[in-house]
C-alpha positions in Angstrom: 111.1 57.9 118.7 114.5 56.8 117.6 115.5 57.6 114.2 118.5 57.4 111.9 120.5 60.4 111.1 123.2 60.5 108.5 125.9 63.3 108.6 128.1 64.1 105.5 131.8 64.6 107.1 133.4 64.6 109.9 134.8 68.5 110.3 133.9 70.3 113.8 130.2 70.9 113.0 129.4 67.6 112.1 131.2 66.1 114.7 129.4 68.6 116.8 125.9 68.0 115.9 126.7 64.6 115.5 127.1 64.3 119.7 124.2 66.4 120.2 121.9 64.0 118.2 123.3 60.7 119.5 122.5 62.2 123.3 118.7 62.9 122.7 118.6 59.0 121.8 119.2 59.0 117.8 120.9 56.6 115.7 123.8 58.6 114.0 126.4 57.7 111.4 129.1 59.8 109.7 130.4 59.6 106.2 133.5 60.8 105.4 135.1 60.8 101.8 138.9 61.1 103.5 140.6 58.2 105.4 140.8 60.3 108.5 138.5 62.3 109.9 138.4 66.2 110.9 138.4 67.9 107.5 140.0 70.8 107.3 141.7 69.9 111.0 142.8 66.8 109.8 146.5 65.8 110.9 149.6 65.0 109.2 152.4 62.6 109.7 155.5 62.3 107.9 159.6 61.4 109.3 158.6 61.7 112.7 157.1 65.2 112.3 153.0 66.1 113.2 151.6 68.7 111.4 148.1 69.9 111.7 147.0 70.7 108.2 144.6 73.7 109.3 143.2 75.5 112.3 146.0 76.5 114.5 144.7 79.4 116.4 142.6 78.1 119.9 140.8 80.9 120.4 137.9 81.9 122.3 138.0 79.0 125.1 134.5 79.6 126.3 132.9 78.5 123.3 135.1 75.0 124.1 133.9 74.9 126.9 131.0 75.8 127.0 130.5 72.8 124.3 131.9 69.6 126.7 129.5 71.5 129.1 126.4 70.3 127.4 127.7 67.1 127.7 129.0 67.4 131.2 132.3 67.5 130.0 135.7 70.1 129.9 138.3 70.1 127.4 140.5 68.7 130.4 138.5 65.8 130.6 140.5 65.2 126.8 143.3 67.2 126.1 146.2 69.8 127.8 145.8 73.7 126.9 148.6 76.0 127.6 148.2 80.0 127.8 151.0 81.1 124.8 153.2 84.1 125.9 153.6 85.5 123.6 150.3 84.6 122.3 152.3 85.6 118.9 154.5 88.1 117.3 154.0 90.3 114.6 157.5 91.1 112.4 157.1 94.6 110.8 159.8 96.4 108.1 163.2 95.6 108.4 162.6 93.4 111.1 161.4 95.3 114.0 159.1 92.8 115.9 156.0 93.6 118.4 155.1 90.4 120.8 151.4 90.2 122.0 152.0 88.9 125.7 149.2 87.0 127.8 147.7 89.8 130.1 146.4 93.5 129.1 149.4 94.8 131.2 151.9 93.7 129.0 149.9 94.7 125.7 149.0 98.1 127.4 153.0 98.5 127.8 153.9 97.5 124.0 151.3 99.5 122.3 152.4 102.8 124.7 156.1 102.3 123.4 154.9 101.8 119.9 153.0 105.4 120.1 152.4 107.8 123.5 149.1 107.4 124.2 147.9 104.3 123.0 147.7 102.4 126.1 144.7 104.4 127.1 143.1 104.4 124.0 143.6 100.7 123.7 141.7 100.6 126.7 138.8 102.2 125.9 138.8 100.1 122.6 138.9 96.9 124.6 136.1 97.7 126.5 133.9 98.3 123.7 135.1 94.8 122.1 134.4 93.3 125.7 131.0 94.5 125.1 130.4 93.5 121.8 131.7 89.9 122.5 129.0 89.3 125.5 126.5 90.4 123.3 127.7 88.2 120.6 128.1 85.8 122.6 125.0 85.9 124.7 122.6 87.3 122.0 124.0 86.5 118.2 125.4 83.5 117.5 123.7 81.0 119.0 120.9 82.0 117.0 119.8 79.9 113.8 119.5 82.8 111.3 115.9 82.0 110.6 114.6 85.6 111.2 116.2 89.0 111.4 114.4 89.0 114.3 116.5 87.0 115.9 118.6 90.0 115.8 116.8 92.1 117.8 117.2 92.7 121.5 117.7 96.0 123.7 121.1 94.8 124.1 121.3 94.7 119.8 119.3 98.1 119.3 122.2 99.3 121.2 124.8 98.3 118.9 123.3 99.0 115.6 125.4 101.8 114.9 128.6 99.3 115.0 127.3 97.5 111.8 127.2 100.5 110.0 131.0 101.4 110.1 133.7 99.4 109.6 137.0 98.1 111.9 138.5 99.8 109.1 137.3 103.0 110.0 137.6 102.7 113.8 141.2 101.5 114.0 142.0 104.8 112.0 140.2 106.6 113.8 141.7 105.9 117.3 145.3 105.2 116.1 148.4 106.2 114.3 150.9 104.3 114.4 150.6 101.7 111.1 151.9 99.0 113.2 149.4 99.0 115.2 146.6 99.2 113.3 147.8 96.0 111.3 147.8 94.2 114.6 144.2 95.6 115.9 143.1 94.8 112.3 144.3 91.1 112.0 142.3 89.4 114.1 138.9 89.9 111.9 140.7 88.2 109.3 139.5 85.2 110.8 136.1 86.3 109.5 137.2 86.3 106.2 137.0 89.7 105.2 138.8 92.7 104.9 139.2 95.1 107.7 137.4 98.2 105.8 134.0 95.7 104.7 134.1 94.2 108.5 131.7 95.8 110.6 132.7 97.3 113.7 131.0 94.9 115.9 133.4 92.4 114.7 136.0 94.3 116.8 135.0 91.7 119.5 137.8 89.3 118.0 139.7 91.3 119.6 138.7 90.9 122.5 139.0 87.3 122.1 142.4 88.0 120.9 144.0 90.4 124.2 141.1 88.7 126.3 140.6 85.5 126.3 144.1 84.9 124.9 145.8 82.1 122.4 146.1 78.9 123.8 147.9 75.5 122.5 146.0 72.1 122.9 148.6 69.6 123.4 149.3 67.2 120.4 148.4 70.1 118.0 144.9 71.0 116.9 143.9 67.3 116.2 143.6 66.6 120.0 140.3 68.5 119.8 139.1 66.5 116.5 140.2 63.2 118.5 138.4 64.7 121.5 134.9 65.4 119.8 135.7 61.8 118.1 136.1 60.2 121.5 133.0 62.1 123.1 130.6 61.7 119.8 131.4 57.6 119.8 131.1 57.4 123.4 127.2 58.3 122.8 126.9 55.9 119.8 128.1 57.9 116.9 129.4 55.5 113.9 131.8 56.7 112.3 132.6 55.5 108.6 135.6 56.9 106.7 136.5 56.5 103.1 133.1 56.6 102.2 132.2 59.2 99.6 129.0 60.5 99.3 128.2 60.7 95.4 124.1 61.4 95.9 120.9 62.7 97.8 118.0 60.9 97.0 114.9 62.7 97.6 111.5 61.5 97.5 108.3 63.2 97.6 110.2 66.2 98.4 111.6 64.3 101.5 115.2 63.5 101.7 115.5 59.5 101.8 118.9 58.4 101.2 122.7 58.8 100.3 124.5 56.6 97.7 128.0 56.2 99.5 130.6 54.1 97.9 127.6 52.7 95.1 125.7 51.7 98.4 122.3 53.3 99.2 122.0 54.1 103.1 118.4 54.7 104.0 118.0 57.9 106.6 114.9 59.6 108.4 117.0 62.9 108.3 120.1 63.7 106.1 122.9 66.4 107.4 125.5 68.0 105.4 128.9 69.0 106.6 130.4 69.1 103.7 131.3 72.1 101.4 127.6 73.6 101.4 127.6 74.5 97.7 128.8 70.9 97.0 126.2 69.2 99.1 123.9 71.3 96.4 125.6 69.2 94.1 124.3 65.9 95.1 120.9 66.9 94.8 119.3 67.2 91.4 118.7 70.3 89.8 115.5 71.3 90.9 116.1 70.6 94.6 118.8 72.7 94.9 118.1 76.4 97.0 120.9 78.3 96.0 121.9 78.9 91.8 125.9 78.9 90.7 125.4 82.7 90.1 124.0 83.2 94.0 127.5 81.6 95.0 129.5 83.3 92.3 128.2 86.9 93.9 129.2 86.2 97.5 132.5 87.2 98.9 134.3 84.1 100.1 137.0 83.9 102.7 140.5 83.0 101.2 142.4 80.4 100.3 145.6 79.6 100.9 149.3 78.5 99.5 150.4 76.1 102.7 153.5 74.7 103.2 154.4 71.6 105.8 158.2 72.1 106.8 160.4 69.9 108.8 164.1 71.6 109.9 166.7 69.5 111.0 167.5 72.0 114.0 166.0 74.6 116.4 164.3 77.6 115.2 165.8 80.8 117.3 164.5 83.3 116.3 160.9 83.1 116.2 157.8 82.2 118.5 155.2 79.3 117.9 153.0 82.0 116.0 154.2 84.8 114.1 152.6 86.5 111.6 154.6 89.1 108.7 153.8 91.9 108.0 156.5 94.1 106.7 154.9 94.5 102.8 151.8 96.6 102.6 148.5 95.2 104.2 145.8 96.3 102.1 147.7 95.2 98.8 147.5 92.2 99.3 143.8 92.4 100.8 143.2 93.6 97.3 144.4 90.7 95.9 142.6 88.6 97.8 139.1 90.5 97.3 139.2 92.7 94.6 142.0 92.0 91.5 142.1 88.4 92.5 145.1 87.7 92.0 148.2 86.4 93.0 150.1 89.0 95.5 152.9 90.8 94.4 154.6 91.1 97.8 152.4 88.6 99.9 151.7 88.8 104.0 152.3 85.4 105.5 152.4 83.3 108.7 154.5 80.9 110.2 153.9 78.6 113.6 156.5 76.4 115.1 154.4 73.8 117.3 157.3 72.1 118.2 158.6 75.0 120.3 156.2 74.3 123.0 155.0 70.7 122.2 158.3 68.8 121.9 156.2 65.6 120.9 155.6 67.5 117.1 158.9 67.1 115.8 162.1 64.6 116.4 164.5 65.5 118.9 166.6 69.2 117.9 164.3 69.1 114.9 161.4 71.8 114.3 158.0 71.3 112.4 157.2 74.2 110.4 153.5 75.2 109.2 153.7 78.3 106.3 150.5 80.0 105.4 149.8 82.8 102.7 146.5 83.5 102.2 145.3 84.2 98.5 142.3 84.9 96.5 139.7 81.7 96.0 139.6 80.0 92.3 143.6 81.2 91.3 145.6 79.1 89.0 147.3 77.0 91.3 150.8 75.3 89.6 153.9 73.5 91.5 155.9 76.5 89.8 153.4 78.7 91.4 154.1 77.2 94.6 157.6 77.2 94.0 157.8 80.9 93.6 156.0 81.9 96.4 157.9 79.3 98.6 161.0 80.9 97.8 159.4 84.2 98.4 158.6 83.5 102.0 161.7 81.8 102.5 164.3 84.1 101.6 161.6 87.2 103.8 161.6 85.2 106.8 165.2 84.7 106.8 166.2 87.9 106.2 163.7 89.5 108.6 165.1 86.9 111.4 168.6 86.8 110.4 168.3 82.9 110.7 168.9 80.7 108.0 166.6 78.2 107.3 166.3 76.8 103.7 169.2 74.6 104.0 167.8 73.0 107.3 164.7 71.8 105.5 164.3 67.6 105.7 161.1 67.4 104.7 158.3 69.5 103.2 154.5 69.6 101.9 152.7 71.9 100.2 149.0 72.4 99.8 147.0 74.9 97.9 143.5 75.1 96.2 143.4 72.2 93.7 143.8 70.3 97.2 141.0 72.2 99.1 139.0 71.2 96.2 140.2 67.4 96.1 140.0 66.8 99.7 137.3 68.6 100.7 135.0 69.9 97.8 136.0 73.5 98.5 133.9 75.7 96.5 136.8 77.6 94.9 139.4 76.1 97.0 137.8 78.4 99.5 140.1 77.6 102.8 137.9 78.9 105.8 134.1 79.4 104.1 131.7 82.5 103.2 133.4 86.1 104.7 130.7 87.8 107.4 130.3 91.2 105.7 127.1 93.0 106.4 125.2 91.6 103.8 126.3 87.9 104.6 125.6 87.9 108.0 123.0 85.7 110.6 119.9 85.0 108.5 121.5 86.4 105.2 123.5 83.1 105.4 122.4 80.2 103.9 120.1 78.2 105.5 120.7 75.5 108.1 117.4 74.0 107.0 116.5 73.1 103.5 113.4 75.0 101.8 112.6 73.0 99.5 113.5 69.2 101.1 111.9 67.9 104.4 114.5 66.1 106.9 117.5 67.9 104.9 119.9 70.1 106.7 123.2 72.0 106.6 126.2 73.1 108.8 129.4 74.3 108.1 131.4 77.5 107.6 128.9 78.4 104.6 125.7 78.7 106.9 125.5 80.2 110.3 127.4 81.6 111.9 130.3 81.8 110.0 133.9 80.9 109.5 136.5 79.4 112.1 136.6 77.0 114.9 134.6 78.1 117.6 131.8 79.3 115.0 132.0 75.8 113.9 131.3 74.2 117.0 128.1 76.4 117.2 126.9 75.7 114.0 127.0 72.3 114.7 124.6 72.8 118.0 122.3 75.3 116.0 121.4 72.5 113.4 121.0 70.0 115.5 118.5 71.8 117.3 116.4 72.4 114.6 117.0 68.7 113.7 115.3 67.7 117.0 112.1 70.3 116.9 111.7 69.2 113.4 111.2 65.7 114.6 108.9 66.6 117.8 106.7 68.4 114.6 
C-alpha cells in the first residue's frame, strides 16, 4: 500500500533513502531548510569560480557503484570520474614532498626511498587492510546496528583482535620513518578520530586509499548530489527547498506530521536527515531518545576553519590534493580531541579542482579550497579566521616557494557558526560522530526511533558513520527498515 514519506534534508543519505523508497512504490518528499540542496556537499558559485563547499575526497568507488546498481544504474550513466595521479601529495618539514601515485608499484617505490625496507612491509600491511575492507564491506556496514549480533560472523571472530589495538599502535609498530606513519595514519581521519583511539580494523581506509585510489567526478563533488537528485526525481521524489522544518508532531506515540514553513504536512512515516541531535530538537521533551549530556559525552569528529580562494593565475607548485604536514601531528590531534582548542601550529589541506577540471575556474585562473580541521564548539571570530588564514598562507607559500596571497580575487570563509546556521551542526561538528570502539555499529544511535512509531534517522550521527560512502549506506540501511516496518 502506497504511503507518504517525508525526509528532512537533502544530504547523501536522504537523497539515498529517498530513491530507495520512491522505487518500492512510496510517495516521497524532501524538505530542505537551504535553497540548494546537498548539505554539506552543497556547491558554490561566485566570479566564475565553482567551489564544492565539502566532501572532496571520492573514495571507495565500489560503494558508488554499487549504489546506481540497485537502481540499475553506474555513476557513468551521470557524471565523468578520473583516476588522480598523484592521488595527492603530502608536504613534510622544510618542504620535502612525498606523492601517493595510482598503482601499488609506484607507492611501493616511494615508501622504499623514504626508509629501506618499507616496501615489503607496506605490503604485508596492505594485505591485512585488503582483508579488513572485504569484511567490512561484505559483513559490517551494511548492517543496521540493531544487535551486536550483527557483528558476529566467522569472518568477524577472526578479526576481533584488530578492535582491541589501535592504527596507532600498528603503524609504530611496523614503521620508522615519521613521514610515513603520518601518511599510513591520515586516511582514518576520515573517521573522525585520532589514529591512537582508532581501532586497527579501520586500517582498511587504507586500503581504500593505495587500493581503490582517489578519483575526481567531473564538475566537482556536486555532480554526484545532482546525480542522486536526477535519479531520486526520476522515481517521483519531490523535492522542496527553502522549507524549514520547525516541528515533529507526534500522536499516540506515532509520528504524524512536520510544521515546515508554519505549514503542517501530514506523513505515514517521518525521516530525518538532518543533524541527528537537532532532529531531537523538534520533538518535545519526552519523545526524545538521547539527553544533551548523552551527546555532550561522545567524541565528535571535527570541525573545520574553510576557506574558498579564487587566484588570478596557475598554481605550479602543487597537485589537486595536498595535505601539510610539516608541524607536529598529534599536537594538533590534541587540540582537536583533548585541550580543545585552537591549534598552535595547525595541519591543513589544500585542493586545486581547477587543475584537472578546467570548467572550475576562469580561464589562467585557479579555485582554491583551504581546510584546517579544529576542535567542535570553538569560539569562532572573523579575527580568528583571519589569523589562521594568514597562518596557512604564509606555510604554504613558503613550503612551495610560490607566492600566492597577492593572486587572491576572490575568497570565502566558513567555520562553525556556519555549520551550525546552515545545517544545525551539533557543535559545528563538520563530518558527524568519530567511530571509536565505543561508538561503533549498534553503539550508534539508532536508525529507528524507540520511543515513536514511523520515525527514523540517517546521517553521519547513526550508522555507519561519517563520510561519503558511509552516507550512501546509511541511507539504504534506514530505508530498509522503513519498508519491513510497513510490511509489519
Amino acid at each position: 500500500m502506497k504511503k507518504k514519506i517525508t525526509i528532512i534534508g537533502s544530504g547523501f543519505s536522504s537523497l539515498a533513502a529517498a530513491a530507495y523508497l520512491a522505487k518500492a512504490g512510496h510517495e516521497v518528499h524532501i524538505f530542505e531548510k537551504n535553497d540548494t540542496i546537498g548539505g554539506r556537499a552543497r556547491q558554490h558559485k561566485a566570479k566564475g569560480f565553482t567551489f564544492d563547499m565539502g566532501p572532496s575526497w571520492y573514495w571507495m568507488p565500489d560503494v558508488f557503484e554499487r549504489f546506481f546498481a540497485d537502481f540499475n544504474k553506474k555513476p557513468s550513466d551521470y557524471y565523468q570520474l578520473e583516476r588522480l595521479n598523484p592521488g595527492y601529495q603530502v608536504i613534510f618539514e622544510n618542504g620535502k614532498k612525498i606523492q601517493i601515485g595510482d598503482n601499488f608499484e609506484e607507492i611501493y617505490e616511494v615508501f622504499e626511498a623514504e626508509e629501506k625496507g618499507a616496501s615489503i612491509k607496506l605490503q604485508k600491511f596492505i594485505k591485512e587492510a585488503q582483508d579488513n575492507y572485504k569484511v567490512a564491506i561484505e559483513k559490517l556496514v551494511y548492517k543496521p546496528g540493531l544487535s551486536p549480533l550483527e557483528l558476529v560472523t566467522p569472518e568477524t571472530i577472526k578479526k576481533l583482535n584488530t578492535f582491541f589495538s589501535t592504527v596507532s599502535k600498528d603503524v609504530d609498530k611496523e614503521f620508522e620513518s615519521e613521514n610515513l606513519k603520518q601518511i599510513l595514519k591520515f586516511p582514518v581521519l576520515f573517521l573522525g578520530a585520532k589514529p591512537s583511539e582508532t581501532p586497527s580494523f579501520y586500517n582498511f581506509m587504507n586500503y581504500a586509499d593505495f587500493g581503490l585510489g582517489t578519483w575526481h567526478p567531473k564538475g566537482g563533488f556536486f555532480a554526484v548530489v545532482q546525480a542522486m537528485q536526477n535519479l531520486a526525481e526520476s522515481l517521483g521524489v519531490k523535492i522542496h527547498t527553502n522549507s524549514d522544518v520547525q516541528k515533529i508532531n507526534i500522536e499516540d506515540k506515532k509520528a504524524k506530521s512536520i510544521k515546515v514553513n508554519d505549514e503542517i504536512i501530514e506523513s505515514d512515516i517521518i525521516l530525518s536527515g538532518a543533524d541527528y541531535h537537532h532532529s531531537e530538537q523538534l520533538l518535545d521533551e519526552k519523545y526524545r531518545q538521547y539527553s544533551e549530556s548523552y551527546w555532550d559525552k561522545k567524541v565528535f569528529a571535527p570541525s573545520s576553519l574553510l576557506f574558498y580562494l579564487g587566484f588570478d593565475k596557475k598554481i605550479k607548485n602543487a597537485e589537486h590534493h595536498n595535505l601539510f604536514f610539516d608541524v607536529d601531528f598529534d599536537a594538533h590531534a590534541d587540540s582537536i580531541y583533548s585541550t580543545k582548542k585552537w591549534p598552535k601550529e595547525p595541519l591543513f589541506y589544500a585542493n586545486f579542482t581547477s587543475k584537472t577540471d578546467s570548467d572550475t575556474a576562469p580561464e589562467g585562473c585557479e579555485n582554491g579550497f583551504f581546510l584546517v580541521p579544529i576542535a567542535p564548539g570553538l569560539e569562532d571570530t572573523n579575527e580568528l579566521r583571519e589569523k589562521y588564514y594568514g597562518i596557512i598562507m604564509d606555510r604554504f607559500e613558503k613550503l612551495t616557494g610560490e607566492k600566492i596571497k597577492d593572486h587572491v580575487i576572490y575568497k570565502k570563509s566558513y567555520c562553525v557558526n556556519d555549520f551550525v546556521k546552515d545545517y544545525n551542526s551539533y557543535k559545528g561538528n563538520a563530518y558527524g560522530m568519530a567511530n571509536t570502539l565505543l561508538q561503533t555499529a549498534f553503539l550508534r544511535p539508532k536508525l529507528k526511533s524507540k520511543k515513536i512509531d514511523g520515525l527514523f534517522f540517517t546521517g553521519q550521527l547513526t550508522v555507519p558513520g561519517p563520510g561519503v560512502p558511509p552516507a550512501l549506506i546509511s541511507g539504504k540501511l534506514v530505508s530498509q527498515l522503513i519498508l519491513k516496518s510497513l510490511q509489519s
